[in-house]
N, C-alpha and C positions, 0 to 999 in steps of 0.2 A: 743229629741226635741231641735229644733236650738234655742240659747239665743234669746231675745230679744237685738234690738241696740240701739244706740243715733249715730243720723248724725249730723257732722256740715254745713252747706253748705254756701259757698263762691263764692258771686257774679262780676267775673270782666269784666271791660269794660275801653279800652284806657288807662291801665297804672295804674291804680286806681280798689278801690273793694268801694260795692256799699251796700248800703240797698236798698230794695224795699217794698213798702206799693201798694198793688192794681196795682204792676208791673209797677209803677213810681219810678226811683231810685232817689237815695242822695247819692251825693258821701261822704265817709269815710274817705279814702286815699288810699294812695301810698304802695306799697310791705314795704316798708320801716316801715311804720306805723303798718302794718300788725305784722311784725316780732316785732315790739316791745311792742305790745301788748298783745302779743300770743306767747308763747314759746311754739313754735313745737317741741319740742322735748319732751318737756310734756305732750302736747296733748293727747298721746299713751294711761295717765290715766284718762283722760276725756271722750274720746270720742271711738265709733269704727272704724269709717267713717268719710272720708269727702267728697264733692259732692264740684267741681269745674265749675263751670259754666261759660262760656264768654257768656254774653248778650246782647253782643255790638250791638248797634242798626244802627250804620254804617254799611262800609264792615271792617272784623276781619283783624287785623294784626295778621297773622297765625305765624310764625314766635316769636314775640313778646309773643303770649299768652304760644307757647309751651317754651323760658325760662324762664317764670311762673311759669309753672307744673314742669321744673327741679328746680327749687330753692326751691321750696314749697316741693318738694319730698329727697333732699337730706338729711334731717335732721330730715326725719320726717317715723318713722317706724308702718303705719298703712295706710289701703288698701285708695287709693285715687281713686273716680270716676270721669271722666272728659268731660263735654260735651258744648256742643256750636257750631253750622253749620256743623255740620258730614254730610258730603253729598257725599262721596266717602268715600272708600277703603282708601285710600292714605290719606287720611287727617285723619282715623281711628288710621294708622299705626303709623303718626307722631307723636299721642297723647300716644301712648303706647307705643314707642320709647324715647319719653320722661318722661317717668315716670310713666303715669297711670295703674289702674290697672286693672281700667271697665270704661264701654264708657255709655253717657248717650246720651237716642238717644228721640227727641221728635217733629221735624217737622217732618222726614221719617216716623216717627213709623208707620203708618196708609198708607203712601204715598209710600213708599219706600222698599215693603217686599223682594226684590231681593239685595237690600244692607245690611239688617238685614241677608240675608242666605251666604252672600258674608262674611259679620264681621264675624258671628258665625261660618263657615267652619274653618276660620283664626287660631282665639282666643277661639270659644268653646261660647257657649250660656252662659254663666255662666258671660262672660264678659260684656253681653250688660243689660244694666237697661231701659227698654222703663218709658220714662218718660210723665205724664198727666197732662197739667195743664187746670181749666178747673171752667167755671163763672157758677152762676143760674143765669136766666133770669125768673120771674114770677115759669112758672111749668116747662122751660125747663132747660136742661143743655146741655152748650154749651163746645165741647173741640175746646182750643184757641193753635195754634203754631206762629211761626216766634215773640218771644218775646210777646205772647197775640195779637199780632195787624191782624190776620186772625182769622175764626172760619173754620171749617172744618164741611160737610154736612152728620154728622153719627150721630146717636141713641148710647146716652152713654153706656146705660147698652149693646147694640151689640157690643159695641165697647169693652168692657171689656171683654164680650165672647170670640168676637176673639183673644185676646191675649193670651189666651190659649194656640193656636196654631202655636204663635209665636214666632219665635227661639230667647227669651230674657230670662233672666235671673231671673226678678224682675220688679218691678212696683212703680213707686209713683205715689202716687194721689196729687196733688198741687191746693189746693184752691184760686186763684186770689182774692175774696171777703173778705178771711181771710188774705190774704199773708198781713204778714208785719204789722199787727193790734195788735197782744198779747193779743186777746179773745177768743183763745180756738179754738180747732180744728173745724170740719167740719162731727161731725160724721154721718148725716143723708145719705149723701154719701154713707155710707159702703149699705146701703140696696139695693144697683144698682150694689153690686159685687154678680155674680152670686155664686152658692150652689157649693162646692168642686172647688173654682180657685185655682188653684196650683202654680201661682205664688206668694212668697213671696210680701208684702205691703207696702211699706215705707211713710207715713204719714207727710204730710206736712203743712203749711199755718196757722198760729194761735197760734203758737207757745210765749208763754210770759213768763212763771215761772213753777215750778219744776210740779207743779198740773196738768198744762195740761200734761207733757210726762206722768204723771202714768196715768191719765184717759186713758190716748193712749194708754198707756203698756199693761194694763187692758184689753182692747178688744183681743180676739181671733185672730180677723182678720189682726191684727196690726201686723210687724214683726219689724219695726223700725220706729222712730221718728225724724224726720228731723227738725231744725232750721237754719234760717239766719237770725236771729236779733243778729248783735254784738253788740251792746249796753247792751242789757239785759244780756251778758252773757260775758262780760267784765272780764281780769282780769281772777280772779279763780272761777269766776260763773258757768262755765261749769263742774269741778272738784268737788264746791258745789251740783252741783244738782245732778251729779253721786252718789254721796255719800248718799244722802236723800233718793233718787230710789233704793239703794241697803238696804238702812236701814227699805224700806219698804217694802223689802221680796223678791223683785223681781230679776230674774234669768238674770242680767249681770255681763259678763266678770269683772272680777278684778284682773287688773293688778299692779303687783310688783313695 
């Protein structure tokens, strides 16, 4: 049986990493601020993962974000996923040319199933994480791409069927209504994943203190716990809460 994980996920945009509440950011800071608040070189016993994201709501300075992912990646010995406007091949390659080591793919995923067979021939399915983020509206649920600001005209629980069939690797589920709030996940969710999905789960959105990752750990269907609130986890918060979640029985990595 594969561990259970803890992701960190890190939001940038124009030079700066951001928080987001309801997929409205705040800026935090600079790389600079980054590193001095976070020794990545520690990280490796905090966390398993981390989830890199450019959300730039401009056009990306491609370039710019990939020596991002080499700075972030030199120093730092633990699988890095990286995703933001993957719309070719080519811009797949320069992300894992520079360092990444799985691609998160979330406007195409649905739009694009001839780039997801083009990545995966590449790099192997194992590389790509199709990623969900995704609102209630009254009884419906809507899945949102292009930074939330579109919805796409699918039936969620078919949408989760067909991913089944699609050559990724893993899944997050990203709650917008939660993101960025620190009230708890989104579990009513899980009853729209169909019976036997085989892909791995990564949980997101609502993330606030060590309580919600074990309720998350706890579920079955759960395979990892994603946050991006760096406030709350400032400093050695992240090391803290590893340490609380191992003391409460549960089967993650512990590293040296």
């Amino acid at each position: 049986m594969l561990k259970k994980r803890i992701i960190f996920t890190l939001l940038y945009q124009d030079r700066n990493f951001f928080l987001s509440r309801n997929f409205n950011l705040q800026k935090i800071g600079s790389l600079e601020w980054l590193k001095k608040n976070y020794n990545f070189t520690l990280m490796a016993k905090s966390v398993d993962e981390i989830l890199l994201l450019d959300v730039s709501r401009k056009k990306q300075n491609t370039s710019e974000f990939c020596s991002i992912i080499k700075s972030l990646t030199k120093n730092c010995f633990i699988p890095i996923a990286v995703g933001g406007k993957i719309e070719s091949l080519d811009k797949a390659k320069k992300y894992i040319d520079s360092g990444a080591d799985k691609l998160v793919i979330n406007s195409k995923l649905f739009l694009n199933k001839k780039l997801l067979e083009k990545i995966a021939r590449v790099y192997g399915e194992q590389c790509i994480i199709g990623s969900i983020d995704y609102k209630r509206d009254e009884n419906n649920i809507r899945i949102l791409i292009n930074n939330g600001s579109n919805s796409i005209n699918i039936n969620f629980k078919k949408a989760l069927k067909s991913l089944i069939n699609l050559p990724i690797g893993e899944v997050i589920l990203n709650s917008i209504d939660r993101d960025g709030t620190g009230n708890g996940f989104d579990f009513k969710i899980l009853d729209q994943v169909p019976n036997k999905f085989i892909k791995p789960i990564i949980f997101s959105g609502g993330a606030g203190n060590y309580k919600h990752f074990i309720l998350a750990l706890k579920n079955k269907k759960i395979d990892a716990v994603a946050t991006a609130n760096l406030l709350n986890f400032v400093g050695s918060g992240l090391q803290d809460v590893r340490k609380l979640i191992i003391n409460q029985g549960f089967e993650l990595s512990e590293w040296m």
